[in-house]
N, C-alpha and C positions, 0 to 999 in steps of 0.2 A: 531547648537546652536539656541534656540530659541529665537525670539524678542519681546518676551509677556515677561512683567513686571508683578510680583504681585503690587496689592495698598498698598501701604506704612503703611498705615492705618490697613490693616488685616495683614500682618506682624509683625506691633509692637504688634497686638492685642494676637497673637498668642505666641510671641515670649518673653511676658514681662507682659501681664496681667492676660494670664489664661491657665491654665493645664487642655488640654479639655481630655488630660487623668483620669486626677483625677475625671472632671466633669461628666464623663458618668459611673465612677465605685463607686462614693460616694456618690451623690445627688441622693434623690428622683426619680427626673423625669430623670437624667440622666443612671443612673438604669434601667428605665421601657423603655428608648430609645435602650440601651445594651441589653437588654433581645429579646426587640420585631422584632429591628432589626435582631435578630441571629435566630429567631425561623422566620421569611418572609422569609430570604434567604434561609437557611433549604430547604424550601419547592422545591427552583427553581435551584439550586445548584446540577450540575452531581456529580458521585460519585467521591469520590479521591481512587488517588490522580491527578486531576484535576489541572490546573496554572492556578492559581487567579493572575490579576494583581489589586492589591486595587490604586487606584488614587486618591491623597489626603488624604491617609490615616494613617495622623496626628500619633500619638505617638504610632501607631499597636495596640490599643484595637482590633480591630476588625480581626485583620490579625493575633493577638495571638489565638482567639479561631478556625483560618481556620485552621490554623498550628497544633493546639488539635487534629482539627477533621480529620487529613493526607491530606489535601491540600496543595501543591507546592506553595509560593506565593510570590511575587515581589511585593514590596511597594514603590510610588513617592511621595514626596512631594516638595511642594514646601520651607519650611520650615526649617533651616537646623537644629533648636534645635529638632523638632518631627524626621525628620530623623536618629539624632542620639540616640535616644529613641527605633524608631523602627526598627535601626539595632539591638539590643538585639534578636527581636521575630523573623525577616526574614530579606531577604535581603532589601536593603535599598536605594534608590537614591533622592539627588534631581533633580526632575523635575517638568514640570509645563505638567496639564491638556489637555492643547493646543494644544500640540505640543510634541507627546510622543517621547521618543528613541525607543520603541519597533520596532521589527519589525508587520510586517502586518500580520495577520493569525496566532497568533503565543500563545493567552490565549482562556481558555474555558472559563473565566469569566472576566469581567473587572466592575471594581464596581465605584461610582463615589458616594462616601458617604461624600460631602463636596464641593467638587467643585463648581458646581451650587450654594451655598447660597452667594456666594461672587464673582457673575459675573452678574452685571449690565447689563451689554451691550447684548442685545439677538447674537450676532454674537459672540460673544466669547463660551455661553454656545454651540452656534449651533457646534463652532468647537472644544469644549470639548468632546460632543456626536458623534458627526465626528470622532473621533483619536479614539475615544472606541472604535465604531464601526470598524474599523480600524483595529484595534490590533486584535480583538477578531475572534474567528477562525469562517468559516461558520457552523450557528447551533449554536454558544456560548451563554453566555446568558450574557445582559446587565443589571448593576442596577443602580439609580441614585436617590439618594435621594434628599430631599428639605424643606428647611423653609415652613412650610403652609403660604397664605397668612393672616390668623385673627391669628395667634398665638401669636404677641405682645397685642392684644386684650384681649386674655385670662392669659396672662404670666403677667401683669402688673394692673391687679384685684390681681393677690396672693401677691402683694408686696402693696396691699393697697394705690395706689397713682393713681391711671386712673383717678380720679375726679381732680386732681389739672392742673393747666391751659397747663402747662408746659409738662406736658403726653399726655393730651387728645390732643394736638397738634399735638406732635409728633407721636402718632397713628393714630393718623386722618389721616397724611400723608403718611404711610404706605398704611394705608388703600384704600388710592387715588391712589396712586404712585405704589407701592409695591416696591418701595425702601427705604433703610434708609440708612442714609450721614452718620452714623458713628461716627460722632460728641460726643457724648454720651454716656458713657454704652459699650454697644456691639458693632461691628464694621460696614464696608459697609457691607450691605446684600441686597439679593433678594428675597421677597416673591412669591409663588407659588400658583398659583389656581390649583385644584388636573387636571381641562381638560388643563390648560396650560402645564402640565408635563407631560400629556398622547402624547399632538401633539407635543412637542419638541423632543421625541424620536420616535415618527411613522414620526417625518419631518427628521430624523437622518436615517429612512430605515431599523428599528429595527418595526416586526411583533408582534401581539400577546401581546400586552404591555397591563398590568394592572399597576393601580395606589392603593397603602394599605394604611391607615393611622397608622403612628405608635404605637403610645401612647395612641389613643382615646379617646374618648369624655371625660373622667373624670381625664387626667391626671393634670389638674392646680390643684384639692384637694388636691393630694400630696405637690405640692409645694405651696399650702395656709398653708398647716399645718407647714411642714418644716420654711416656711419664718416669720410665725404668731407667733411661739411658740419654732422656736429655735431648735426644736426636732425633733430627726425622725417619722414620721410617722409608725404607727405599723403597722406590716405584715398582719393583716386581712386586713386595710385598703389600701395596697398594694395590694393584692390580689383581692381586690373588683376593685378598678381601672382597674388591667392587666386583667380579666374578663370580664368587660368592653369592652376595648378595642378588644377583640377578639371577641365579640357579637356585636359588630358594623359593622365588615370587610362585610357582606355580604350590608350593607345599604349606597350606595353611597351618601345619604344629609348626612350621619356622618362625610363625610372625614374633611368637614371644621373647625369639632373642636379638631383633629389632632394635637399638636405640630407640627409633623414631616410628609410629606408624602412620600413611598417607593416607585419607578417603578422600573417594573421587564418589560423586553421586550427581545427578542429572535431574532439571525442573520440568514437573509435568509437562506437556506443551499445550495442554486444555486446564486452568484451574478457576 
């Protein structure tokens, strides 16, 4: 049994304010985060049918299209409303990050699409990446997404309010800190600089690690328009964005203006 607690705070957040299922298949940017996520992994993903273990992986968005694609795939969260969401699309447990049940050497992939934005403490994310590591068979391939650090930067320009005293504060301290108290809005998280997430998984023993940016440089447009106007954004303007964002990937100063940044990194195959 493990002695790691979720924060109270991203529980409720999860549990009572928001449907990050709906979030990522209805909005805008959560959209252009579905789409670019599945086409990064794509690329680093063996063939199935493969055992994905997804960690943290919230209401099986993600572990519905492994399942599409013939991947095997075991879903933890900590959560026990997403749980019973993502028992529908695959199997389904709570657990925490930390501190897996799996056995050791036992997935070809282990994904970590959440974990890290709501672990403060660098020892915990260190031993999130640890139990990846872990589980994942030698040769497997590790992914671990992440809050960018300037993303409330750009996320709170399309909501029109970064100029009032009350925002540019609480950005400002993001911006300092790369953490935000939760207090507010969205819940505790931790912001990432794209080299802080490159050495958090080459300090975890994982080779070969690139860092992607998700969304790319122009994804706040969509959510200016969306937020400004009430409406969806039209599909050329979508399309110019995800565009975008793929003409960035080869330009490491683009990552910063990222929403979201992807690591992919790979398990020794002698350890």
């Amino acid at each position: 049994m493990s002695t790691y607690e979720l924060a109270p705070e991203v529980r409720t957040f999860y549990e009572s304010v928001i449907d990050e299922g709906a979030r990522l298949r209805t909005s805008a940017d959560g959209r252009l985060e579905l789409l670019r996520t599945r086409e990064i992994l794509r690329r680093y993903l063996p063939d199935a049918p493969a055992r994905v273990l997804d960690v943290g992986g919230g209401t099986g968005v993600h572990a519905e299209w492994l399942v599409e694609d013939g991947y095997d795939v075991d879903l933890v969260d900590p959560v026990v409303r997403h749980v019973e969401q993502a028992a529908k699309v695959c199997r389904a447990d709570v657990g925490d990050a930390r501190a897996l049940a799996a056995a050791s050497d036992s997935y070809d992939v282990v994904q970590l699409l959440g974990p890290l934005y709501h672990l403060p403490d660098p020892a915990d994310r260190a031993a999130a990446l640890a139990e990846a590591v872990r589980v994942a068979r030698p040769g497997g391939v590790v992914a671990a997404a992440a809050i960018n650090r300037y993303a409330s930067l750009f996320e709170h320009v399309t909501y029109a309010h970064l100029h009032t005293e009350r925002l540019h504060t609480s950005v400002s301290s993001i911006l300092q800190t790369a953490v935000y108290d939760g207090k507010r809005g969205f819940t505790l998280a931790f912001f990432h600089r794209a080299e802080e997430l490159a050495g958090e998984l080459t300090e975890a023993g994982l080779e070969d690690v690139v860092v992607l940016g998700v969304e790319g440089p122009a994804w706040s447009a969509l959510k200016a328009v969306e937020q400004q106007s009430r409406e969806a954004p039209t599909e050329a303007l979508f399309e110019s964005v995800l565009a975008a964002a793929r003409m960035a990937e080869p330009y490491p100063e683009l990552l910063a203006a990222s929403s979201h940044l992807l690591a992919v990194g790979r398990v020794p195959a002698a350890r």
